[in-house]
C-alpha positions as CSV (number, residue, x, y, z in Angstrom):
1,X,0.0,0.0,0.0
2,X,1.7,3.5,-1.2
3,X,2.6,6.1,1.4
4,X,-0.8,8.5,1.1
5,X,0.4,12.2,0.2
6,X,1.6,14.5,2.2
7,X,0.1,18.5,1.2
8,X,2.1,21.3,2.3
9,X,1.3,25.3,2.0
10,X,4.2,26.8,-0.3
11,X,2.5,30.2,-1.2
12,X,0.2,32.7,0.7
13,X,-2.2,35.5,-0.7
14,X,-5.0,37.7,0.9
15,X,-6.6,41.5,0.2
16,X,-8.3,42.0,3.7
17,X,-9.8,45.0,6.1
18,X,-6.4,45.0,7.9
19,X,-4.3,45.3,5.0
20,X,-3.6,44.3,1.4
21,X,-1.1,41.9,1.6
22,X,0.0,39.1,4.2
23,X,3.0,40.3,5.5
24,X,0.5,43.5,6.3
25,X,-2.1,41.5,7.4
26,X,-0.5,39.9,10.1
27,X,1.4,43.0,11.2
28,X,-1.9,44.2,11.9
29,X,-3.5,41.3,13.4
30,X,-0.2,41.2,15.6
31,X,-1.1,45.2,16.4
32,X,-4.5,44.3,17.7
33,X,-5.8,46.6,14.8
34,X,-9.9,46.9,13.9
35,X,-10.5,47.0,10.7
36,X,-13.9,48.0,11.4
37,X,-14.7,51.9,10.3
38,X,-17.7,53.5,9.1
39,X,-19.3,53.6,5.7
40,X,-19.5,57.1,3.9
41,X,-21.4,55.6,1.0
42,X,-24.5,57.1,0.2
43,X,-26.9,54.4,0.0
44,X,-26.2,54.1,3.8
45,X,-28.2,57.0,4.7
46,X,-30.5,56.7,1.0
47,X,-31.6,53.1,2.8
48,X,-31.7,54.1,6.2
49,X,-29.5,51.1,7.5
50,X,-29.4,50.2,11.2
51,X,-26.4,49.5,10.6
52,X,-23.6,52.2,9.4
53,X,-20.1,50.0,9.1
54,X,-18.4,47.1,8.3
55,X,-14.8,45.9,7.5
56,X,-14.1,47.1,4.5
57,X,-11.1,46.3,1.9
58,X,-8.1,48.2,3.1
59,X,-6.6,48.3,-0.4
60,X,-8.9,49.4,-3.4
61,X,-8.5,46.9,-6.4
62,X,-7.7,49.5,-8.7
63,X,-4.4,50.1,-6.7
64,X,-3.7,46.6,-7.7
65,X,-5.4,45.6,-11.4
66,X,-5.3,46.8,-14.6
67,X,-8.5,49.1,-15.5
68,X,-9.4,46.4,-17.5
69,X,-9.3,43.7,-15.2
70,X,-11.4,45.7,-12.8
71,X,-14.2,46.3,-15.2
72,X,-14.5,42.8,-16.3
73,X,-14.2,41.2,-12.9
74,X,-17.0,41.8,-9.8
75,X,-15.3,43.0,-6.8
76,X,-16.1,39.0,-5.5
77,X,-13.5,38.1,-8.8
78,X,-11.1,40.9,-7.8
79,X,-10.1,40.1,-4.5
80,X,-9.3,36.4,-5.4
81,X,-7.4,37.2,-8.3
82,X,-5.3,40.0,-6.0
83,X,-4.6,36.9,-3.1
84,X,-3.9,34.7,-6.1
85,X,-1.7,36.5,-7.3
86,X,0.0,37.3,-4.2
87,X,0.0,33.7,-3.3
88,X,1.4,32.7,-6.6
89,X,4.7,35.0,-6.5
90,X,5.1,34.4,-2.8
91,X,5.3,30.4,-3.8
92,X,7.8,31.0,-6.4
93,X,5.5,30.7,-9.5
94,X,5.4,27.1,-9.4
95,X,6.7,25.6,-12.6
96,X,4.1,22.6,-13.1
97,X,2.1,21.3,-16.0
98,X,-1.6,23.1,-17.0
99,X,-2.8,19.4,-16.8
100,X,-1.4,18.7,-13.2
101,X,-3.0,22.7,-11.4
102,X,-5.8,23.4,-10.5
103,X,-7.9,26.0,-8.6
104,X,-10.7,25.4,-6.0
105,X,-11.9,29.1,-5.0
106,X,-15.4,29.3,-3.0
107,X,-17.4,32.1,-2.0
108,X,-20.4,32.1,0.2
109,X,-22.6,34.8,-2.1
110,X,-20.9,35.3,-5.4
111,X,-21.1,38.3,-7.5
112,X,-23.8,40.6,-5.7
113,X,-22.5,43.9,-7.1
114,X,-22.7,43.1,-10.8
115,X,-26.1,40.9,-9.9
116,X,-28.1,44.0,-8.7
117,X,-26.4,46.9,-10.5
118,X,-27.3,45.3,-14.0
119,X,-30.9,44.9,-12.4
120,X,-31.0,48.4,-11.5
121,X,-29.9,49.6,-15.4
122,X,-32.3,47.1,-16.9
123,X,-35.2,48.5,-15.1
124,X,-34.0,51.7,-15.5
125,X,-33.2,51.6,-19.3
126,X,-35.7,49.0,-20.4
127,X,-33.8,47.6,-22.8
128,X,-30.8,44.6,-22.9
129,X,-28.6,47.5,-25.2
130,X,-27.3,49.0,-21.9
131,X,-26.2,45.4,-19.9
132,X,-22.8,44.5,-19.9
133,X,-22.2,41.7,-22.0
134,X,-19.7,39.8,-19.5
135,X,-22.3,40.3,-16.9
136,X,-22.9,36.7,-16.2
137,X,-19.9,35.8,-16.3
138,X,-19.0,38.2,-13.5
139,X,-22.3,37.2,-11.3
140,X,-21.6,33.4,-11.5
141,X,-20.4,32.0,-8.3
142,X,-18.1,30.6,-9.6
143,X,-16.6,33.8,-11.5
144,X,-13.5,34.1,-9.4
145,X,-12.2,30.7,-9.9
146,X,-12.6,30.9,-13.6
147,X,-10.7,34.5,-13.3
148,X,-8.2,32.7,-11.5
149,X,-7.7,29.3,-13.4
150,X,-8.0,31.6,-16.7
151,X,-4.7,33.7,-15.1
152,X,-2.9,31.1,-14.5
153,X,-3.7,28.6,-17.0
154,X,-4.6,25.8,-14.4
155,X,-6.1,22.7,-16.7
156,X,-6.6,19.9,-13.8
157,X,-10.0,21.8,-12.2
158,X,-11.7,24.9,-11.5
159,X,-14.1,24.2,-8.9
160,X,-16.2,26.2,-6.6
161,X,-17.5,25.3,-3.0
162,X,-20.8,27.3,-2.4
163,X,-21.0,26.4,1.6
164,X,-21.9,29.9,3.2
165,X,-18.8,31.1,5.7
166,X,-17.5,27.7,5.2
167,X,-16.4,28.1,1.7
168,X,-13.0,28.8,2.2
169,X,-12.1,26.5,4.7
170,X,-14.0,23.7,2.7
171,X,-12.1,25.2,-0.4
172,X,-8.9,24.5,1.1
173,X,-9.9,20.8,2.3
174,X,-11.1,20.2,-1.5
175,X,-7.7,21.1,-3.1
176,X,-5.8,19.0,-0.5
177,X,-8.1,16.3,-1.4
178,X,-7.6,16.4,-5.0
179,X,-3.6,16.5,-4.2
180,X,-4.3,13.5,-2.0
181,X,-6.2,11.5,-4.5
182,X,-3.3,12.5,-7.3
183,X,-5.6,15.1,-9.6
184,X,-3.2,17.7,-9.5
185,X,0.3,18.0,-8.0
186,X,-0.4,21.8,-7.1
187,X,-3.8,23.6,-6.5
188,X,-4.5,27.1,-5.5
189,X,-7.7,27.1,-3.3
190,X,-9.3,29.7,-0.8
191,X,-12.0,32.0,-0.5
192,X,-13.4,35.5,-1.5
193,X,-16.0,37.6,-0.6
194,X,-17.4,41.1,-1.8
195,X,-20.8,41.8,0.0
196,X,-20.3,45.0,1.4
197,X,-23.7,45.8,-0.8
198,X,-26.5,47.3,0.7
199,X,-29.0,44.6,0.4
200,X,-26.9,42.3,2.2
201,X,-26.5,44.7,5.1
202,X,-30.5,44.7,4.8
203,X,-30.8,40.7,5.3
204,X,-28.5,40.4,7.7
205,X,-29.8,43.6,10.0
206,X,-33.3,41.9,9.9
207,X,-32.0,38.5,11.1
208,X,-30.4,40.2,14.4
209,X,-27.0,39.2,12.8
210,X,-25.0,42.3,13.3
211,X,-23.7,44.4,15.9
212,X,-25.2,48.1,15.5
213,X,-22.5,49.2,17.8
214,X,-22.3,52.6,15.3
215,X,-20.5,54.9,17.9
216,X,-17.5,52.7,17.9
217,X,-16.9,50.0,14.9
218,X,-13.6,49.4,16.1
219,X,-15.6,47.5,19.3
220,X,-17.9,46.2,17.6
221,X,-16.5,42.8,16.8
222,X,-16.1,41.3,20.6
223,X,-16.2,37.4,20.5
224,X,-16.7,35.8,23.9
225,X,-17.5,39.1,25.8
226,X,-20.8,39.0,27.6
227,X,-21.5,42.5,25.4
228,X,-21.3,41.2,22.0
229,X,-24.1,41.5,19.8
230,X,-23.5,40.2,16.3
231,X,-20.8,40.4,13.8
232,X,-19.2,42.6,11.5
233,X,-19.5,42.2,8.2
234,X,-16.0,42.0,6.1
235,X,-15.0,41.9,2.6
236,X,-11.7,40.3,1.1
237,X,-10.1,36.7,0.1
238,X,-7.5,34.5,1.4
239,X,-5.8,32.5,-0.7
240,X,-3.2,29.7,-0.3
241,X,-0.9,27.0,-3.2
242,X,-0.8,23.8,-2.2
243,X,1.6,21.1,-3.1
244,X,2.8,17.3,-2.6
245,X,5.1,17.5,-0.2
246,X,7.4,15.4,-3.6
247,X,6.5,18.4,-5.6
248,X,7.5,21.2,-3.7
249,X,10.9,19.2,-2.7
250,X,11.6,18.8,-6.1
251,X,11.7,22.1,-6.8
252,X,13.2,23.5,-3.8
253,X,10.5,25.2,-2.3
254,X,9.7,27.0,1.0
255,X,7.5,25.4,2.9
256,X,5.0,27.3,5.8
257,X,2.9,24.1,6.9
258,X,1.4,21.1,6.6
259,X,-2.6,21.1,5.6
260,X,-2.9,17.5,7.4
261,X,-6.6,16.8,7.3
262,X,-10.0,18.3,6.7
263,X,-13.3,17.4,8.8
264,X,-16.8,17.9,7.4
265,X,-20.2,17.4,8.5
266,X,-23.6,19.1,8.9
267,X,-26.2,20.2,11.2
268,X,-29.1,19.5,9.5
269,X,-31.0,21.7,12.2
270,X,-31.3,24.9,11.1
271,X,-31.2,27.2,8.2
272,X,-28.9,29.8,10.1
273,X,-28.6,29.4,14.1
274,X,-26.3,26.5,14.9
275,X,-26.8,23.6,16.6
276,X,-27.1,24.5,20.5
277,X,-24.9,21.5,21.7
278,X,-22.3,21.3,18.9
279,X,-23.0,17.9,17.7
280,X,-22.3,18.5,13.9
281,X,-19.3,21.0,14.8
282,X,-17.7,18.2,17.4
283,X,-18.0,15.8,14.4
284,X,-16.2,17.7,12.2
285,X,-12.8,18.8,14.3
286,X,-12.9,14.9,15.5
287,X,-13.2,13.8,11.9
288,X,-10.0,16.1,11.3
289,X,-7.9,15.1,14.5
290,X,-8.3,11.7,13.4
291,X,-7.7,12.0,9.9
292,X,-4.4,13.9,10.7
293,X,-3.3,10.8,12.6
294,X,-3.4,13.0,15.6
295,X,-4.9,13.4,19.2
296,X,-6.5,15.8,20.7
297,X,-3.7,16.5,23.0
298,X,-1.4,17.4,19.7
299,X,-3.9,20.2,18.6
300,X,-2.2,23.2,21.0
301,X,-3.9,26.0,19.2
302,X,-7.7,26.7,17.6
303,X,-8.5,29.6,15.4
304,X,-12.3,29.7,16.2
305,X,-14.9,30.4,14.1
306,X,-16.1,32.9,16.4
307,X,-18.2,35.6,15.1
308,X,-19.4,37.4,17.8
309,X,-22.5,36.3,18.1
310,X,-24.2,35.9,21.0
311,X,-25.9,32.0,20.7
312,X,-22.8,31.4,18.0
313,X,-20.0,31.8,20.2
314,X,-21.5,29.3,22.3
315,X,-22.4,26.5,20.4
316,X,-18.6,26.2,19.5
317,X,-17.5,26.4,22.5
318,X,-19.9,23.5,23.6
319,X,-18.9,22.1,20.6
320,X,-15.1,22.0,21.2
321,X,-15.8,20.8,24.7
322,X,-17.8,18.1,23.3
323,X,-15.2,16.8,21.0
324,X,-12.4,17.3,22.7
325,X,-13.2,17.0,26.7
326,X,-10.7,18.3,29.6
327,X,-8.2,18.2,26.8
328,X,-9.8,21.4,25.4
329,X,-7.7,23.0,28.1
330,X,-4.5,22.7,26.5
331,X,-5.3,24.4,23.4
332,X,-5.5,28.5,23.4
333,X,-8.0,29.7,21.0
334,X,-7.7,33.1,19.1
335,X,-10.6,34.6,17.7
336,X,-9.2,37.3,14.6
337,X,-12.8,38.1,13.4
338,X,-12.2,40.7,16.2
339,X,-10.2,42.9,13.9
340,X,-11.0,41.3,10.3
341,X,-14.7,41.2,10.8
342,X,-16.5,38.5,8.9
343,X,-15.5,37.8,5.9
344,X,-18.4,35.3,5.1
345,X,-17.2,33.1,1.9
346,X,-14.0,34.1,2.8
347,X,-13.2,34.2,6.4
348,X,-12.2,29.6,6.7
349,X,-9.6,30.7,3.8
350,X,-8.2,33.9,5.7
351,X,-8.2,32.3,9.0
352,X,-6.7,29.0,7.9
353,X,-3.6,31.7,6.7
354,X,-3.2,33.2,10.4
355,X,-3.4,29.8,11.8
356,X,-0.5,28.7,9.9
357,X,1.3,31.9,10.9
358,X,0.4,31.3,14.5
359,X,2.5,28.0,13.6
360,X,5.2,29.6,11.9
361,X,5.6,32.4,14.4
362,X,4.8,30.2,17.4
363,X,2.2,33.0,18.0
364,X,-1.6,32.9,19.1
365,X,-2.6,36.3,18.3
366,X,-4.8,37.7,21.3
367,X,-9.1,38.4,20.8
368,X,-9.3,41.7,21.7
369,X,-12.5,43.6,22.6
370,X,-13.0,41.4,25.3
371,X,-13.7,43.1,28.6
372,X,-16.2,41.4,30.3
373,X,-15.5,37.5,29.6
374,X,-18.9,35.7,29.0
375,X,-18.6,32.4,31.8
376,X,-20.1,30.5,29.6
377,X,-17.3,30.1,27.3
378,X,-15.5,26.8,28.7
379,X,-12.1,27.8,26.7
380,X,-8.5,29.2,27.2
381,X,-9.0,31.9,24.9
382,X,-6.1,34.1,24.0
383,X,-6.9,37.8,25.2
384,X,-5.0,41.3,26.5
385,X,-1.3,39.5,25.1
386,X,-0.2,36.9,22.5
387,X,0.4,33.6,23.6
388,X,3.7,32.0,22.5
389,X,3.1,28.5,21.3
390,X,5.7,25.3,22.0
391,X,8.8,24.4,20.0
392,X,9.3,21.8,18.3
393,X,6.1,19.6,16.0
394,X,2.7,21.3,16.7
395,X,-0.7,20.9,15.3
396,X,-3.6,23.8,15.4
397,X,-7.3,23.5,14.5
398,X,-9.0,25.7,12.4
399,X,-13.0,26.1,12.5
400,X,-15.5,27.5,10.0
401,X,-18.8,27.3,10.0
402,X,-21.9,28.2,7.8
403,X,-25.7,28.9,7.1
404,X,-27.4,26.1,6.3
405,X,-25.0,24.2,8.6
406,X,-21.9,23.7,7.3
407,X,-19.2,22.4,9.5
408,X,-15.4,22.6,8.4
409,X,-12.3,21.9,10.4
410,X,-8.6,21.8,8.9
411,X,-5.7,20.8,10.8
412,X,-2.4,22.2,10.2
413,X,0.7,20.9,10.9
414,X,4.4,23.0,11.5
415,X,6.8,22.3,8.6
């Protein structure tokens, strides 16, 4: 029986609230910066939200792309092909064949922006003449992984998980998978998200789903704090290339981590709220433990999913408790949606790129926000300084979860 594949994490990308590279990303995740601010666009006041912030992109795509690219790519399409990009130098440009890359991209919502704005001209116009012709194209879900597969010529797959907030992490779990099963020797796989829009803010204000703590955005985002009242809603991607641990020797290349194992399951309970006790989550980061050939008592750090919500927060922290016992106590959890908001579609892909620089650093970054710690979350969770994480071979756990209940945990492994 042959040796099953080993897939390791050669190149990093992302375009984020906090900054528009990696490098700045982490500087400001290491800074304790918000990137929470208010929103000076006009259909903020023309709609009346309840809501009058978010985390939005700290670089503007046009800083990045080409005019050209930007007007044939939705904002969803822009982000991942900035990360991509990013990730794709940062790994050396991978010399492999078309026929052995691929590129697994998801997105919880897709192309909103080109969606309703073509709406709004067709109604307007009342006539096809003034619709853009690629606006399908850029709508599609699956828009940025064709933008992305199309830049770099990847020939093996382009697929797309659709799976809510888990569709980055679940991304990232698909492209190690096709690695695994020997589809591709390379794949680059995360998430993007671009729903800073006002109709999204609309949905998610009526569900009780965001904070509308609009005197200070910065705040707003407080997992595990007995004030927290919904999350903040991000925008950005996170992308990473990953490789058989044979390809990337072969060629000499850095290595940041080991993507060990990915753990999936689902609620089936609810269209949005969780389930209360964990059950479906537990599954999942048991699933992954296992899968990694690990313990529990390897796993020394968790990047929650943590959105800071007030029945969400709890549910994984029953949920981690319920997969993982008294052990739970030996694992420091970090909660970054504290300064990068939400990123939805997103956020598994981002997070899964702090968790393997909590690795690489040997650094839990600290939650802030927190100031009056909920009781009923049963963790050790990382708050007022960084926690420094052991020498030597260490595993962390990585959680995302989703609408419609979608469970994903990744483990990652140090180089």
């Amino acid at each position: 029986m042959s040796t099953p594949k080993r897939v390791v994490v050669t190149g990093m990308g992302t375009t984020t609230p906090v900054g528009g590279t990696v490098p700045e990303t982490w500087q400001a995740i290491l800074a304790g910066r918000s990137g929470a601010r208010p929103m000076t666009f006009d259909w903020v006041t023309e709609y009346n939200l309840p809501v009058t912030f978010g985390a939005l992109i700290h670089t503007d795509p046009s800083e990045v792309l080409t005019k050209v690219e930007v007007r044939r790519q939705d904002p969803n399409g822009q982000y991942a092909l900035i990360a991509a990009r990013e990730a794709w130098a940062d790994a050396g440009a991978p010399d492999v064949e078309a026929e052995r890359l691929a590129v697994v991209v998801g997105t919880g919502i897709g192309g909103v922006w080109t969606l309703l704005n073509q709406w709004d001209i067709l109604k307007e116009s009342k006539t096809t003449r003034k619709i853009f012709p690629l606006s399908v194209p850029m709508l599609m879900p699956n828009s940025a992984t064709a933008a992305v597969s199309l830049d770099l010529g990847a020939r093996a797959g382009a697929h797309t998980a659709v799976s809510a907030c888990a569709s980055g992490a679940e991304s990232i779990g698909l492209g190690m998978e096709m690695i695994k099963s020997g589809r591709a020797d390379v794949v680059v796989a995360g998430g993007t998200e671009a729903a800073v829009h006002p109709i999204c803010f609309a949905g998610f204000t009526q569900m009780q789903a965001l904070s509308t703590r609009n005197d200070e955005p910065e705040r707003a985002s407080r997992p595990y704090d007995t004030g927290r009242d919904g999350f903040v809603l991000g925008e950005g991607a996170g992308i990473v290339v990953l490789e058989s641990e044979e390809h990337a020797k072969a060629r000499g290349a850095k290595v940041y981590a080991e993507v060990a194992s990915v753990g999936m399951s689902a609620d089936a309970h609810h269209i949005a709220a969780p389930e209360p006790e964990g059950a479906g989550a537990s599954r999942a980061m048991v699933e992954a433990v296992e899968r990694a050939g690990l313990s529990a008592s390897d796993i020394v750090h968790v990047n929650a999913h943590a959105t800071s919500t007030p029945v969400g927060d709890i549910a994984e922290s029953n949920a981690i408790r319920r997969a993982f016992g008294e052990t739970a106590d030996g694992m420091c959890v970090s909660a970054t949606k504290s300064m990068t908001g939400h990123l939805l579609g997103a956020a598994g892909a981002l997070e899964t790129i702090l968790t393997i620089l909590a690795l690489t650093e040997r650094t839990a970054p600290a939650t802030i926000n927190i100031d009056d710690r909920d009781p009923e979350i049963y963790l050790d969770v990382v708050h007022g300084e960084h926690r420094r994480l052991p020498d030597g071979d260490i595993a962390a756990l990585n959680n995302s979860f989703g609408f419609g209940g979608h469970n994903v945990a990744l483990v990652v492994k140090s180089a």
